[in-house]
C-alpha positions as protocol buffer text, in pm:
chain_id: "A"
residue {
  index: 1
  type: UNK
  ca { x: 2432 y: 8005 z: -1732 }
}
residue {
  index: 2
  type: UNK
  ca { x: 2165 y: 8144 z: -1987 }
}
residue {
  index: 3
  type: UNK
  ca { x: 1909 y: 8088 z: -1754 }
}
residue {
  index: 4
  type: UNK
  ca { x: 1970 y: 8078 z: -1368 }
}
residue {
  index: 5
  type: UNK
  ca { x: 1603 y: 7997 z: -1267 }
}
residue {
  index: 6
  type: UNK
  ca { x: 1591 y: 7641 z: -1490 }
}
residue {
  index: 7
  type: UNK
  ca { x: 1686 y: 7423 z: -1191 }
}
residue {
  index: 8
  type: UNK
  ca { x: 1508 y: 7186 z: -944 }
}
residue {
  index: 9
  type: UNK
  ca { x: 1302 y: 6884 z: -949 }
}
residue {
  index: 10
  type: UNK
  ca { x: 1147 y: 6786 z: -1307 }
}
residue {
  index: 11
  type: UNK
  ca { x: 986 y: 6462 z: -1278 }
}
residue {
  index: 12
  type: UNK
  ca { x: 937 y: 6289 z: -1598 }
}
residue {
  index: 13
  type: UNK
  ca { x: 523 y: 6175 z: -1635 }
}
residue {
  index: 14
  type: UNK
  ca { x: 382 y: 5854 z: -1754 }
}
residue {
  index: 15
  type: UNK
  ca { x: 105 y: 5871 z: -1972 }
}
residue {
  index: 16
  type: UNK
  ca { x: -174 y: 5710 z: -1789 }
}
residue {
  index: 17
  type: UNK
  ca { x: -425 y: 5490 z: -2108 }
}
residue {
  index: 18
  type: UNK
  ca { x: -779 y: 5346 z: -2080 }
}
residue {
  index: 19
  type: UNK
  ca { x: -801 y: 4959 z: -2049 }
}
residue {
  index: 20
  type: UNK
  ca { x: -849 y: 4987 z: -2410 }
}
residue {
  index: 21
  type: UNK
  ca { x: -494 y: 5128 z: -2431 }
}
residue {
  index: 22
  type: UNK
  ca { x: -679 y: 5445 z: -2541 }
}
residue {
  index: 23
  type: UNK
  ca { x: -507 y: 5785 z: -2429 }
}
residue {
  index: 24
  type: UNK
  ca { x: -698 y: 5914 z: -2081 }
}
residue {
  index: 25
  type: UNK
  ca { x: -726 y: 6257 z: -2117 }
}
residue {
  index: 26
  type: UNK
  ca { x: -910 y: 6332 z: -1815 }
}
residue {
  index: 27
  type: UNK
  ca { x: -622 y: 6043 z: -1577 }
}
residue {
  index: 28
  type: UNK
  ca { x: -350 y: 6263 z: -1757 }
}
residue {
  index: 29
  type: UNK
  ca { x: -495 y: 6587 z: -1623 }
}
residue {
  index: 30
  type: UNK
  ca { x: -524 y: 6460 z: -1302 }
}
residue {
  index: 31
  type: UNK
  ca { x: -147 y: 6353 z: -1273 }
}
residue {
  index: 32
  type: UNK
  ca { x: -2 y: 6630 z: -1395 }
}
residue {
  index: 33
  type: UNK
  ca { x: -233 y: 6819 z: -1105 }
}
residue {
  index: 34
  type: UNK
  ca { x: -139 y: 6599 z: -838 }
}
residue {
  index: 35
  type: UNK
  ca { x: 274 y: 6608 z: -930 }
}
residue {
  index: 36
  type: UNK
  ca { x: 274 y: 7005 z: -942 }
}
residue {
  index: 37
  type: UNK
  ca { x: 67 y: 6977 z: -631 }
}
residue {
  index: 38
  type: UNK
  ca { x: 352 y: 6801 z: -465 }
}
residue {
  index: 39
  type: UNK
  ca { x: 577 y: 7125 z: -552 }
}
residue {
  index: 40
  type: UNK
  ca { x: 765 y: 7005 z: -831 }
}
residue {
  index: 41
  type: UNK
  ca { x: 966 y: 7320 z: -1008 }
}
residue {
  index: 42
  type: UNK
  ca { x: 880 y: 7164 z: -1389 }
}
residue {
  index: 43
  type: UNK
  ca { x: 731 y: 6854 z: -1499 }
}
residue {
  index: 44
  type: UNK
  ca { x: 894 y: 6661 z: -1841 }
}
residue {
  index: 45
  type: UNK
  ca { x: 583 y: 6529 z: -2052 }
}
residue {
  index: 46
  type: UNK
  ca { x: 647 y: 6225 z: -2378 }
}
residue {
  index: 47
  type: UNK
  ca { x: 955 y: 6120 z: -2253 }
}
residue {
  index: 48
  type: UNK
  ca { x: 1092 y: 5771 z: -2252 }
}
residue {
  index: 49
  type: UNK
  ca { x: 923 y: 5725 z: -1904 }
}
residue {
  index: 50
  type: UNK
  ca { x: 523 y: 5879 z: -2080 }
}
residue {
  index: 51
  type: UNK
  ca { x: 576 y: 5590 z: -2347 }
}
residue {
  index: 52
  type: UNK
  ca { x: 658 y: 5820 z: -2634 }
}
residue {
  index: 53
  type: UNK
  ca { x: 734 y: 5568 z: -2846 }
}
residue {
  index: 54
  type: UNK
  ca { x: 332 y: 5421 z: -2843 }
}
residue {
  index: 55
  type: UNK
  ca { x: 195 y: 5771 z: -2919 }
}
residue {
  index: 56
  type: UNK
  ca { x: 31 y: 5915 z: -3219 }
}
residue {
  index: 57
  type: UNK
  ca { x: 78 y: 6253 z: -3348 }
}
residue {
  index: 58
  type: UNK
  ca { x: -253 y: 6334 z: -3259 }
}
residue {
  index: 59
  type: UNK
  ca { x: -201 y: 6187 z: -2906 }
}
residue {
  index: 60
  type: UNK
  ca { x: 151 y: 6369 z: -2836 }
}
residue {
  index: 61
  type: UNK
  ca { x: -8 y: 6699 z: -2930 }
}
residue {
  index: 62
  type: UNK
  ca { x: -297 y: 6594 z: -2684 }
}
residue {
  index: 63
  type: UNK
  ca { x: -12 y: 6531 z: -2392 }
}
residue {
  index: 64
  type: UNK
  ca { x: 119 y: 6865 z: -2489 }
}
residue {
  index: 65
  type: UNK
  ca { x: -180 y: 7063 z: -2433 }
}
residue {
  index: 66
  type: UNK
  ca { x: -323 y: 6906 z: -2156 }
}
residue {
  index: 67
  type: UNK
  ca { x: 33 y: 6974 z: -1950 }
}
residue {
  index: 68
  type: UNK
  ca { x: 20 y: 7341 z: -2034 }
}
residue {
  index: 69
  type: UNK
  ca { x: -318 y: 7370 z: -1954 }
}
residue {
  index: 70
  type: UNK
  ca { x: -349 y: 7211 z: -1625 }
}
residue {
  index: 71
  type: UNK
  ca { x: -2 y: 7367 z: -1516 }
}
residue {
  index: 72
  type: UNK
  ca { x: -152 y: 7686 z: -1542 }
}
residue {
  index: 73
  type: UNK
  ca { x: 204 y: 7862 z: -1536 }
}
residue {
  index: 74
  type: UNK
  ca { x: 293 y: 7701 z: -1188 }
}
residue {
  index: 75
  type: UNK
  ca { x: 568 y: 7550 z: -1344 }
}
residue {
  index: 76
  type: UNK
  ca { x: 727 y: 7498 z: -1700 }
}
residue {
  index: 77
  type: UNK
  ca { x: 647 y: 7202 z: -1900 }
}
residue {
  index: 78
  type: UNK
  ca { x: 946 y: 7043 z: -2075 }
}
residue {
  index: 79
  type: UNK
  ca { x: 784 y: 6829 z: -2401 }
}
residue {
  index: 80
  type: UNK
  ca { x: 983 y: 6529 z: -2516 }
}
residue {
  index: 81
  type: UNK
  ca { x: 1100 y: 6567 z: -2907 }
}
residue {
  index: 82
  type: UNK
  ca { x: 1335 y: 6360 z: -2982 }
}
residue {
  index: 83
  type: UNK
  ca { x: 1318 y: 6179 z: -3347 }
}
residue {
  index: 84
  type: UNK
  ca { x: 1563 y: 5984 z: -3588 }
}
residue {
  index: 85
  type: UNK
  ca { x: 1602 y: 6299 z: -3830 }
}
residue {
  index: 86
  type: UNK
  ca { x: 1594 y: 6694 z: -3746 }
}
residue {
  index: 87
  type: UNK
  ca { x: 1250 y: 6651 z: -3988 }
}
residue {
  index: 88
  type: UNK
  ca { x: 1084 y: 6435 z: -3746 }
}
residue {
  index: 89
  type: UNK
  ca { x: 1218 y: 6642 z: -3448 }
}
residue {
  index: 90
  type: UNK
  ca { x: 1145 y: 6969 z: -3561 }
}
residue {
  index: 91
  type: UNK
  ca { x: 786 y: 6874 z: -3643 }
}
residue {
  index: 92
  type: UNK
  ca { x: 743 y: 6740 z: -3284 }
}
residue {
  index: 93
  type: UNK
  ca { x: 904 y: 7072 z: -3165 }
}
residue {
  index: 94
  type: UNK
  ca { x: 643 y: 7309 z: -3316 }
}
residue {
  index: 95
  type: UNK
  ca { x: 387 y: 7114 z: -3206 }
}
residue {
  index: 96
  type: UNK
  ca { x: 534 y: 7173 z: -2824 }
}
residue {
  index: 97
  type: UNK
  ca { x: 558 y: 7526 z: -2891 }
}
residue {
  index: 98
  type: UNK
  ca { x: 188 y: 7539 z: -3051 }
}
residue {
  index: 99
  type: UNK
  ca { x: 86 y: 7415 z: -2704 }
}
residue {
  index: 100
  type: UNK
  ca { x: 290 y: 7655 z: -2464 }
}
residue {
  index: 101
  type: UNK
  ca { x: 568 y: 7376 z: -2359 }
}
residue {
  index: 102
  type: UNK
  ca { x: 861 y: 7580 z: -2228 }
}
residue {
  index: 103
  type: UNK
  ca { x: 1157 y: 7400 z: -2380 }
}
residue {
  index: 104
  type: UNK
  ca { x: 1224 y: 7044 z: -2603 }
}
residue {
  index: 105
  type: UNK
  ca { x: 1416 y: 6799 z: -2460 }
}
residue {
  index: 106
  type: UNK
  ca { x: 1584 y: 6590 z: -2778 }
}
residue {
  index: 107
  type: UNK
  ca { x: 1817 y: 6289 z: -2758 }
}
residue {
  index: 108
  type: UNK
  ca { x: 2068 y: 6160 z: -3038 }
}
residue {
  index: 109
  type: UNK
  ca { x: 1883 y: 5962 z: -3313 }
}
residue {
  index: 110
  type: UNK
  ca { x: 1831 y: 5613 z: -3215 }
}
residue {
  index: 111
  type: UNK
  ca { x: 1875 y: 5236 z: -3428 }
}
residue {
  index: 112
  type: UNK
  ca { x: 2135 y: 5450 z: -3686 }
}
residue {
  index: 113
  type: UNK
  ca { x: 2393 y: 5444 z: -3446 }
}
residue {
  index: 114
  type: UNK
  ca { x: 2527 y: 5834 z: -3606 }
}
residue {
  index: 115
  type: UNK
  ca { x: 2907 y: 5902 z: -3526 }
}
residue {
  index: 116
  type: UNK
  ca { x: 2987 y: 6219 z: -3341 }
}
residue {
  index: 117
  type: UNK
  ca { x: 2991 y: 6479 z: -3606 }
}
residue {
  index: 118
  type: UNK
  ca { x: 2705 y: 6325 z: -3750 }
}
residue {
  index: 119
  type: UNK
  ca { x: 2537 y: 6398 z: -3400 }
}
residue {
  index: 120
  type: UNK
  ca { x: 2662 y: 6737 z: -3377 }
}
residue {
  index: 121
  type: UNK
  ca { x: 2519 y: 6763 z: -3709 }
}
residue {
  index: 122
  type: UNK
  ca { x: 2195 y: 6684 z: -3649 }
}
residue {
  index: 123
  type: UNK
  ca { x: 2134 y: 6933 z: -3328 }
}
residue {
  index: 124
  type: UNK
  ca { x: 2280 y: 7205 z: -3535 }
}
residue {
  index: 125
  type: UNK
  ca { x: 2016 y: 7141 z: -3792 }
}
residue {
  index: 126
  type: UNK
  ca { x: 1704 y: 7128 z: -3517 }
}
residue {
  index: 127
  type: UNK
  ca { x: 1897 y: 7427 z: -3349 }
}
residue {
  index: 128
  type: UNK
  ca { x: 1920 y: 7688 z: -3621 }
}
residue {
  index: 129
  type: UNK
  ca { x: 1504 y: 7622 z: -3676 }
}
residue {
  index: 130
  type: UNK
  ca { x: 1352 y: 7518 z: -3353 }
}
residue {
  index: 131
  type: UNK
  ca { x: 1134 y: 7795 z: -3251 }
}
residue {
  index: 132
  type: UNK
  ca { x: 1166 y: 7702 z: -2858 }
}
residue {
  index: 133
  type: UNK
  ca { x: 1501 y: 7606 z: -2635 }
}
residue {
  index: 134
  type: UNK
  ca { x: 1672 y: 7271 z: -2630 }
}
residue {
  index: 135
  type: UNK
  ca { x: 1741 y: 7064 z: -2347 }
}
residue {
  index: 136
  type: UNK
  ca { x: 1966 y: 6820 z: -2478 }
}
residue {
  index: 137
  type: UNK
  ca { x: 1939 y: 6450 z: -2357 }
}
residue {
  index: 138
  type: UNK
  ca { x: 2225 y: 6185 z: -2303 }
}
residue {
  index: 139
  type: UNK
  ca { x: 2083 y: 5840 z: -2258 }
}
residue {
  index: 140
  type: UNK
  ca { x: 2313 y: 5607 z: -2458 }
}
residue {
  index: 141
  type: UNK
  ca { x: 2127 y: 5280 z: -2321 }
}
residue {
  index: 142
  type: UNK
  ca { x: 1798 y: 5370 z: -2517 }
}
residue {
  index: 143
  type: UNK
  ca { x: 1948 y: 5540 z: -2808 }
}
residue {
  index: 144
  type: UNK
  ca { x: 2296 y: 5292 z: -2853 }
}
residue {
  index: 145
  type: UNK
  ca { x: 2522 y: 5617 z: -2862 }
}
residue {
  index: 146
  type: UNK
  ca { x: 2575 y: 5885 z: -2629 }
}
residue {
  index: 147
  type: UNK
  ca { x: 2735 y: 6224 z: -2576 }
}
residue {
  index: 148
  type: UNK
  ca { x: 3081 y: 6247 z: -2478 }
}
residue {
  index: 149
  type: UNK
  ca { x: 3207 y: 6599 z: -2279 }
}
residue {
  index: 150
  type: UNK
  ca { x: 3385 y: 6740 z: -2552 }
}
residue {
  index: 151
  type: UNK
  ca { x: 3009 y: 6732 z: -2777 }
}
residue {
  index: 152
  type: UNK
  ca { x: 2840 y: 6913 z: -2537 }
}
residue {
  index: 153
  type: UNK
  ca { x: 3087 y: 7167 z: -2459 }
}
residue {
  index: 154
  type: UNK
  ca { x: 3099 y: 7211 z: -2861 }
}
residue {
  index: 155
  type: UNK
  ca { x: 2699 y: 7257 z: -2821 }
}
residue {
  index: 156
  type: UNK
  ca { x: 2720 y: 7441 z: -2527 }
}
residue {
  index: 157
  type: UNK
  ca { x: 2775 y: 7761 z: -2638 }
}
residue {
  index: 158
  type: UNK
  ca { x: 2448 y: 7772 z: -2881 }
}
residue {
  index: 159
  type: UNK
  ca { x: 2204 y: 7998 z: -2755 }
}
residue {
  index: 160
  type: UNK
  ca { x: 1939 y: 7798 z: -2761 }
}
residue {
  index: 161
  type: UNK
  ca { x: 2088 y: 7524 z: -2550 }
}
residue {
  index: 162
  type: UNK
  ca { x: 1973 y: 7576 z: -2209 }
}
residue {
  index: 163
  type: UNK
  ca { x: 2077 y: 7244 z: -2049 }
}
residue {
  index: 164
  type: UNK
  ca { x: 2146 y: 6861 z: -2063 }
}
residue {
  index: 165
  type: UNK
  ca { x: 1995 y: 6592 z: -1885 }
}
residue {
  index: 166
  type: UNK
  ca { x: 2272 y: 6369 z: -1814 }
}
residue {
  index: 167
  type: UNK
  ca { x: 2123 y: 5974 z: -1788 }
}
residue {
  index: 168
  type: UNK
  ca { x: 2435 y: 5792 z: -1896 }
}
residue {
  index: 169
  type: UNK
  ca { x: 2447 y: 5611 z: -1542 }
}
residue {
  index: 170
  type: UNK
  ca { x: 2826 y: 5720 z: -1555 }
}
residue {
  index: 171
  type: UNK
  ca { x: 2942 y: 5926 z: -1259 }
}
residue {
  index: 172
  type: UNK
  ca { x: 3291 y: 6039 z: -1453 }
}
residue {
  index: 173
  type: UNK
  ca { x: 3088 y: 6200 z: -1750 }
}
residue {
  index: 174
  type: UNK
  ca { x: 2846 y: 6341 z: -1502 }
}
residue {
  index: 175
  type: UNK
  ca { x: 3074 y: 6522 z: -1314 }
}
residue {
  index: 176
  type: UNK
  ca { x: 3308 y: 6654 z: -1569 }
}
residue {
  index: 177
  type: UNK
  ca { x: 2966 y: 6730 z: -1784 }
}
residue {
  index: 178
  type: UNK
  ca { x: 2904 y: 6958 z: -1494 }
}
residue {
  index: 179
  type: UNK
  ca { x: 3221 y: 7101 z: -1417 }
}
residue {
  index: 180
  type: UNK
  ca { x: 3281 y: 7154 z: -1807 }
}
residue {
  index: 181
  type: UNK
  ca { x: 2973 y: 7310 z: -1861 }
}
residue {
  index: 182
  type: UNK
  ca { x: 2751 y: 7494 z: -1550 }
}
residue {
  index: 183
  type: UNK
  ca { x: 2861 y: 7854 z: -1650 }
}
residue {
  index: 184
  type: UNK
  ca { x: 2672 y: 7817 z: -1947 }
}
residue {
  index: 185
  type: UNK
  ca { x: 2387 y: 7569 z: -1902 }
}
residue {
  index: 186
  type: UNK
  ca { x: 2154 y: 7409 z: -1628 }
}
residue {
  index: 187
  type: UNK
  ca { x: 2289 y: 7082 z: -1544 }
}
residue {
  index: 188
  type: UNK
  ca { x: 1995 y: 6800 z: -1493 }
}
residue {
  index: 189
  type: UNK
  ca { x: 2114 y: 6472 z: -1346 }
}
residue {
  index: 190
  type: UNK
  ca { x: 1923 y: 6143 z: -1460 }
}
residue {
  index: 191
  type: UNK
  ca { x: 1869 y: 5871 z: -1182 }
}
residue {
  index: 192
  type: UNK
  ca { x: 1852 y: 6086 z: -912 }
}
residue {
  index: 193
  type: UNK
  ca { x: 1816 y: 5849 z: -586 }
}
residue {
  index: 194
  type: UNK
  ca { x: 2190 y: 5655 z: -776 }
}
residue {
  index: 195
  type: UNK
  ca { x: 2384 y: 6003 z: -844 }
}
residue {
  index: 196
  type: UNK
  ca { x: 2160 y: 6315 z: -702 }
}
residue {
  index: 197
  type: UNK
  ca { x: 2357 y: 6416 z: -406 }
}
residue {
  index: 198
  type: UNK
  ca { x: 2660 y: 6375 z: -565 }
}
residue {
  index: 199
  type: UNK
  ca { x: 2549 y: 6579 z: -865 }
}
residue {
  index: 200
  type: UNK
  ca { x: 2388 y: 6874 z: -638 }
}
residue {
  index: 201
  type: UNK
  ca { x: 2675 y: 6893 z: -463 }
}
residue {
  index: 202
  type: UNK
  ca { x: 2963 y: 6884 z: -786 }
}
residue {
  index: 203
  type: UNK
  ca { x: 2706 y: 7179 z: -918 }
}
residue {
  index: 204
  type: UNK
  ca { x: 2436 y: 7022 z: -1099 }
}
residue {
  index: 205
  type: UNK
  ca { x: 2093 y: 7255 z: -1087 }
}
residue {
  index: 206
  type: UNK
  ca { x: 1839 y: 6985 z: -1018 }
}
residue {
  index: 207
  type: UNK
  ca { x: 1716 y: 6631 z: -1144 }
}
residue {
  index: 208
  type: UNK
  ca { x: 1513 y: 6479 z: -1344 }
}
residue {
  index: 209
  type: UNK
  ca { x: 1391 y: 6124 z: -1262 }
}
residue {
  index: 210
  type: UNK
  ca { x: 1105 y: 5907 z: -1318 }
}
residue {
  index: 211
  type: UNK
  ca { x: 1034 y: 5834 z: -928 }
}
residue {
  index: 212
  type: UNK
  ca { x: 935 y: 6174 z: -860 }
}
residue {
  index: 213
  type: UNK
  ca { x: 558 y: 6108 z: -874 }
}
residue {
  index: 214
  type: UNK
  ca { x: 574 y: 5795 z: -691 }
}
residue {
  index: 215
  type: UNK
  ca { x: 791 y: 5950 z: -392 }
}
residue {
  index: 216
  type: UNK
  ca { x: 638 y: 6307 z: -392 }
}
residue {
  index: 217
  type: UNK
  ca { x: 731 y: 6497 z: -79 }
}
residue {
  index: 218
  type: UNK
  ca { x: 1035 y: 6261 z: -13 }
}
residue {
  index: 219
  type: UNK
  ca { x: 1204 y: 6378 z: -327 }
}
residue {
  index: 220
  type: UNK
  ca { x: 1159 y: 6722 z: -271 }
}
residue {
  index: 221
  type: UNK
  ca { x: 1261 y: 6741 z: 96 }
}
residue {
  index: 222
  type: UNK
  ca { x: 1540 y: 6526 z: -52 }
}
residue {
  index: 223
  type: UNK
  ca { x: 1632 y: 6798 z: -308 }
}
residue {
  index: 224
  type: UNK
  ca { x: 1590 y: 7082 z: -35 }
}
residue {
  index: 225
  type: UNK
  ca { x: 1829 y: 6899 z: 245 }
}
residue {
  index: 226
  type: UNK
  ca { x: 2081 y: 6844 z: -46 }
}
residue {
  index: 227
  type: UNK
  ca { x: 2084 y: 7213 z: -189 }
}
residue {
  index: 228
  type: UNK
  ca { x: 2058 y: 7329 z: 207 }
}
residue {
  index: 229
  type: UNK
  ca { x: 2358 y: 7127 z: 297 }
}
residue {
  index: 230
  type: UNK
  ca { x: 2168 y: 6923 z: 558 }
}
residue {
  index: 231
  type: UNK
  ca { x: 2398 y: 6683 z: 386 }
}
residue {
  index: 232
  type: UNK
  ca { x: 2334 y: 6349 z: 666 }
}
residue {
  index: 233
  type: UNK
  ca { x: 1917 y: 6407 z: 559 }
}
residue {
  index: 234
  type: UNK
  ca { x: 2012 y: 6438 z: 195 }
}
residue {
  index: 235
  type: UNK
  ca { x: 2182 y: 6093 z: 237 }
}
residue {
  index: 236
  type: UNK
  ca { x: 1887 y: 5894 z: 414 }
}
residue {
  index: 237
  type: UNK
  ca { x: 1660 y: 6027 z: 178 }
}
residue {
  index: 238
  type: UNK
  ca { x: 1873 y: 5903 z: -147 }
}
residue {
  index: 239
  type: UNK
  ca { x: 1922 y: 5574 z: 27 }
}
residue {
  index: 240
  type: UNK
  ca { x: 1512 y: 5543 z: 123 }
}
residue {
  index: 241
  type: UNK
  ca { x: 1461 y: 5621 z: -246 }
}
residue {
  index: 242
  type: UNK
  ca { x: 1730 y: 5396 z: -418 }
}
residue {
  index: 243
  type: UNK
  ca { x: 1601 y: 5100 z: -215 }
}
residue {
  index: 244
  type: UNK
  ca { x: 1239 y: 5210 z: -372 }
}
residue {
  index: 245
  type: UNK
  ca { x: 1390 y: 5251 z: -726 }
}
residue {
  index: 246
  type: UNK
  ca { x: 1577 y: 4948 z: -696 }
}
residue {
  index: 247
  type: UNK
  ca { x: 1241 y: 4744 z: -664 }
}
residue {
  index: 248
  type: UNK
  ca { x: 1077 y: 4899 z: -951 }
}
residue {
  index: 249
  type: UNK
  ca { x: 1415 y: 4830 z: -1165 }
}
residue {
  index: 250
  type: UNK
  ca { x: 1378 y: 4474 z: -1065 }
}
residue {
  index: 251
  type: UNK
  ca { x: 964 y: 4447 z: -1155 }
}
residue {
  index: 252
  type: UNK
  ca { x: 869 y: 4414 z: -1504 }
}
residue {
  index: 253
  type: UNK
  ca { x: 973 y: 4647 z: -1813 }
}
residue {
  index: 254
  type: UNK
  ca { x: 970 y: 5017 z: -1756 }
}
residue {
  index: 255
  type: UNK
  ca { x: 738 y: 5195 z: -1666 }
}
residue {
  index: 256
  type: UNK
  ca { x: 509 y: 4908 z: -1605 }
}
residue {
  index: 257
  type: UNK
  ca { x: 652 y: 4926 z: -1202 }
}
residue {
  index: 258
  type: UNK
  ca { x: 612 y: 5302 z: -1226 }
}
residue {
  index: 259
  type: UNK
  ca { x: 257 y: 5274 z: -1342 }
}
residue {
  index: 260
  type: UNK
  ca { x: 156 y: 5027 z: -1106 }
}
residue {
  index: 261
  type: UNK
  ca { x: 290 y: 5189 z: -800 }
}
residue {
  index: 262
  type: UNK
  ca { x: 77 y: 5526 z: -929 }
}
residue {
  index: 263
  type: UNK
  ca { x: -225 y: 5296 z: -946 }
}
residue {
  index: 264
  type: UNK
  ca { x: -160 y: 5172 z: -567 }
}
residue {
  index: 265
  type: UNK
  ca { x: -114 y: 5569 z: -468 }
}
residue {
  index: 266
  type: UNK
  ca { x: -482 y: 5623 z: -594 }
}
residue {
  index: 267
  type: UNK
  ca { x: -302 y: 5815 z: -905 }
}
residue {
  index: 268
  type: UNK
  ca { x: -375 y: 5789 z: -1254 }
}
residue {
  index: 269
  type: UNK
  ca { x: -85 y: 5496 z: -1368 }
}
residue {
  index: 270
  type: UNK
  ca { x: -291 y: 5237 z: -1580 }
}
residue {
  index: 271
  type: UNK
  ca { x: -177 y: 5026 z: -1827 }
}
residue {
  index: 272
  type: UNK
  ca { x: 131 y: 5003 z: -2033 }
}
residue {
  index: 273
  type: UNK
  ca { x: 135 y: 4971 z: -2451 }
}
residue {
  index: 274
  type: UNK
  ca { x: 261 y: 4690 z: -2653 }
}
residue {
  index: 275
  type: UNK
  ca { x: 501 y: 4463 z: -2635 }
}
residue {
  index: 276
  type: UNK
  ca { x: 515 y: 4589 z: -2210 }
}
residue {
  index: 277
  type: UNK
  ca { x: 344 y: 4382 z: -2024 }
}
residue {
  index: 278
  type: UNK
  ca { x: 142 y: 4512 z: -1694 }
}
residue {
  index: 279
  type: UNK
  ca { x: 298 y: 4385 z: -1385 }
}
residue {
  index: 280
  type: UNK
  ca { x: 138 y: 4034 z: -1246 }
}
residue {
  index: 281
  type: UNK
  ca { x: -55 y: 3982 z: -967 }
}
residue {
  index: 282
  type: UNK
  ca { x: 287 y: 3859 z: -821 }
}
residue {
  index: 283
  type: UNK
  ca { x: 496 y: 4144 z: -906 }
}
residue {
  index: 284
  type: UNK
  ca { x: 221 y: 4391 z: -813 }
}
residue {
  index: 285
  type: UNK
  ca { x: 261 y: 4237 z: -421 }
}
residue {
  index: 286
  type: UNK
  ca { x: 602 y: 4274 z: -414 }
}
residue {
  index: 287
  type: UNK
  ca { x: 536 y: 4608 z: -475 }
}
residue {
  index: 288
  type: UNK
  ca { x: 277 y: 4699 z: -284 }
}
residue {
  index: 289
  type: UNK
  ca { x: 497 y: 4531 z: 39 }
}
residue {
  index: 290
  type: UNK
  ca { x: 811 y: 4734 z: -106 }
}
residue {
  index: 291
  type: UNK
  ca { x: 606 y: 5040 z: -82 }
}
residue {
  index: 292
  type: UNK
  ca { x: 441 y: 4962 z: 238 }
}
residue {
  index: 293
  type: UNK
  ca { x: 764 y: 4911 z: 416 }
}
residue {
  index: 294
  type: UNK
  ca { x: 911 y: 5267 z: 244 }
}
residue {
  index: 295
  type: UNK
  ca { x: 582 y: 5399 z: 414 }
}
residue {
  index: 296
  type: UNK
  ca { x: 444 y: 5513 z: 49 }
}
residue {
  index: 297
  type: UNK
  ca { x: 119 y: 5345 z: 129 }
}
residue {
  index: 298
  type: UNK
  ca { x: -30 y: 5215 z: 421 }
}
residue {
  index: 299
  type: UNK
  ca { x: -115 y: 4831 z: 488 }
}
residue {
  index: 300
  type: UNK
  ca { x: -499 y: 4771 z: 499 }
}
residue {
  index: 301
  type: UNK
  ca { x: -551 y: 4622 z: 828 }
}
residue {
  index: 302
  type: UNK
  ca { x: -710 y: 4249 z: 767 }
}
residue {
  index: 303
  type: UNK
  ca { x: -1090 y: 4172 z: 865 }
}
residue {
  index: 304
  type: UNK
  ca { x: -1121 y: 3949 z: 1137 }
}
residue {
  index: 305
  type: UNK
  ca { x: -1321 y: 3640 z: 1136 }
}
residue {
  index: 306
  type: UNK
  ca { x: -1586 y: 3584 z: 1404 }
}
């Protein structure tokens, strides 16, 4: 593995916005505080969870800085990239490294639909320029293709490839993605509270998961028990947070459930770009009950009436 200490738990941010849908600077600092607080090992910034789609140039280079900067070296900071050409990518990719980020996470092109080699192509073009490492990212249901095992053992063995996350939602590529591959990068799982045990234990290095910042010390005494082999807390813990997952899943368009839970934690969530809609007054009391009964929040006692 080309570098041993990239493991752990990397939650991937939202990117918290004014009610004029303009960028809060000060809400994002105060996230990205609060998640390290909780003892995260890394935190993933402009991902598909921060809304990287909705954000300027200016604004991504904002996100950047603002992660390094209130990280403070605690942990590394992992900047979103990904873009339909190596052009677009590698101009994201600098401006990561301008700001300190540790390491790009880029997907396959999405909308062109590339075939393999095409894909292969198109890393080994951001690879042989990118001035910081690449975490490469398999999520076939937001980009309409997707690694197989045989592509990322082929990229593997670049030296700037230091890991995948693995999001496919398909525990066969997972595993043999892992087993193919550990010896020579850090294995992140996607949809931790569905596959994370199962991952940990086949060999992955950590996870990297949007519910992170909602769960906080549940995830990582979840990611302790399961690389400490207290194997029967590991499971409660994955089953308390699929239940939680499930119900944001089943609220809204991502990461409108994400945001609002944040928002009901007293964290910076806000509200989500166009076309996503904020969660109604309906959906946001499902999930408040949801999170009262996984003991996320507490229920406000009710004022009695003389």
């Amino acid at each position: 593995m080309k570098d041993p200490t990239f493991r752990g738990v990397y939650p991937a941010l939202t990117t918290p916005f004014r009610p004029d849908l303009s960028l809060d600077v000060d809400g994002y600092a105060r996230l990205t505080d609060a998640v390290v607080g909780d003892g995260v090992h890394g935190i993933v910034v402009n991902g598909c969870t921060g809304e990287s789609w909705s954000l300027t140039a200016e604004e991504r280079a904002t996100i950047f800085r603002v992660a390094v900067d209130t990280a403070r070296g605690r942990v590394r900071v992992v900047a979103g990239c990904s873009g339909q050409t190596a052009v677009e990518t590698l101009a994201k990719i600098r401006q990561a490294a301008d700001a300190g980020c540790a390491c790009a996470m880029v997907s396959p092109p999405w909308y062109i639909m590339p075939g393999p080699d095409e894909i292969i192509e198109h890393y080994r073009r951001i690879l042989a320029a990118s001035p910081l490492p690449i975490l490469l990212y398999n999520i076939p249901r937001r980009t309409g293709v997707g690694f197989t095992v045989e592509m990322v053992d082929r990229l593997a063995d670049d030296p700037k490839v230091i890991g995948i996350k693995e999001s496919s939602k398909d525990w066969g590529l997972l595993s043999s993605v892992i087993r193919r591959t550990r010896d020579r990068v850090s294995v992140f799982a996607g949809y931790a509270s569905f596959f994370g045990l199962a991952a940990l234990c086949e060999g992955a290095v950590g996870y990297i998961d949007s519910g992170t910042p909602v769960f906080g010390a549940k995830s990582l005494a979840f990611y302790r028990a399961a690389t400490g082999g207290d194997l029967e807390t590991a499971r409660t813990l994955q089953a308390d947070m699929e239940r939680m997952l499930a119900a944001y899943f089943g609220l809204g368009t991502f990461p409108a459930s994400i945001k609002a839970a944040l928002d009901l934690l007293g964290r910076p969530g806000g509200p989500t770009r166009d076309p996503i809609r904020a969660l109604d007054p309906a959906q946001r009391e499902t999930l408040r009950k949801t999170m009262v009964a996984a003991g996320l929040i507490v229920e406000e006692p009710r004022t009695r009436v003389a």
